[in-house]
Every structure is written in C-alpha cells, then in structure tokens.
N, C-alpha and C positions, 0 to 999 in steps of 0.2 A: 270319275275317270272318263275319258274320254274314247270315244266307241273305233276311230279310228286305225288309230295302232294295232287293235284285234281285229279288227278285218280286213288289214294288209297281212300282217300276220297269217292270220289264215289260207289269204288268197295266194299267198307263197307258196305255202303250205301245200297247197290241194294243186299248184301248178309243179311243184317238186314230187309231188306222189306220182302224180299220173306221166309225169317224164321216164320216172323209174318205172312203171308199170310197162308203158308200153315203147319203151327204148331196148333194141335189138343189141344195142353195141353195150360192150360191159365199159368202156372209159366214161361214156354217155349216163351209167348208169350213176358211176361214181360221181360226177360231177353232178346230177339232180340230189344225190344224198348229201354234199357239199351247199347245196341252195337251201334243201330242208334244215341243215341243220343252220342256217342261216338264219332263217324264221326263227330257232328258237334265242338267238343273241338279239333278235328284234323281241322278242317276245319278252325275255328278260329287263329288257330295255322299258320297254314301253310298264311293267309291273313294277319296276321301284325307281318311276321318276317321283317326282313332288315339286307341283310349282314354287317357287320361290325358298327351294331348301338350301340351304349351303352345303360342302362335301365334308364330310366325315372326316374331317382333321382333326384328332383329339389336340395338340397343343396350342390352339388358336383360345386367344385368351379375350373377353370372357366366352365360355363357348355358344356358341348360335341357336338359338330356340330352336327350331324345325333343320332335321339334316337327312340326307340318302341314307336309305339302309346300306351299311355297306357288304351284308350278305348278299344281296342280288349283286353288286358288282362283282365280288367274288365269284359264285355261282357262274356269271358269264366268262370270266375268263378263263375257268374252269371245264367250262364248257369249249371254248376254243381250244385250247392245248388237247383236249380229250377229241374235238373233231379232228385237228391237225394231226394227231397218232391214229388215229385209223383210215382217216383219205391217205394217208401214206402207205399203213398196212394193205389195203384196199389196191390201191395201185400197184404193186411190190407185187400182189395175187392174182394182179391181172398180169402183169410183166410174167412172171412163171406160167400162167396159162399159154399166152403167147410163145411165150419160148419151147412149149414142148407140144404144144398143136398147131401152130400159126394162123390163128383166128382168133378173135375177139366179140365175134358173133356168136349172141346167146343159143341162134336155129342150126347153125354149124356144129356149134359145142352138142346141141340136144342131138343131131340126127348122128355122130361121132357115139354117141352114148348106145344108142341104138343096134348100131353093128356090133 
C-alpha cells in the first residue's frame, strides 16, 4: 500500500482537530467536524482500493479474478448519511443556541454560564 493516502489522511485530520480545538465560533466548529469526518471517507477510500480490481458486480459473467471489497464502499457511504444527520443535528443546536442567547461564541456562551 502506498504511504500517501495516510498522510493526507492524517494531515486533514490533525488540521480539522486543531480547527475544532481552537475555534471561538460554534458554526466554525461544526464545519472543522465536517472536514474531520471527511478524512475518514478519504481514509475509507484509500483502505479498499486494489490496483487493477474490477467493482463488485455479482452478474458480470465470467466473474473478474481480483474485485473491491464491497464492505468498505459500504462503510463509506455509511459513514456519509451518519455525517450528514449529525452536521444537521449539530447546526439545528446551534440555531436554538442562537435563538435563545444570540451568540455563537463559545467565550460569550462560557462568561453567560458564569453569572
């Protein structure tokens, strides 16, 4: 396998962490969790390629010697619909934050707690 893919992967990774770490704004935040979980449809990706496979079409006749797993396809797009319901939920939880403090700032929201 080829060492690439995991250390873009990664370098997404460790640039989506530290967005979410140190981003003030909660929409800021949810969008670095949208890039993270990005990395992991690259991540999925880059673990069940196969040079020279054909796709997983059971009725191709006769069938292809070497083919993609088609659990990691699965897996990924699995993984999309499950990110897509929660950047949703995630936004929806920012909109009702807003709605009932009119701020989106995480030092607004903490020093509000405070009093």
């Amino acid at each position: 396998m080829a060492w690439l893919p995991f250390a873009i992967v990664g370098w997404i990774a460790v640039v989506a962490l530290y967005g979410i770490v140190t981003s003030r704004n909660l929409v800021n935040m949810v969008a670095c969790l949208t890039v993270l979980q990005s990395a992991t449809y690259l991540l999925f990706a880059s673990i069940g390629y196969v040079r020279d496979a054909a796709p997983p079409i059971l009725y191709a006749q006769p069938p292809p010697e070497h083919t993609v797993d088609p659990l990691v396809q699965a897996l990924c797009l699995t993984d999309i619909v499950v990110g897509a319901g929660v950047t949703a939920m995630l936004l929806a939880m920012v909109l009702q934050i807003h709605r009932r403090t009119d701020t989106i700032s995480t030092r607004a929201l903490r020093e509000r707690r405070r009093r």
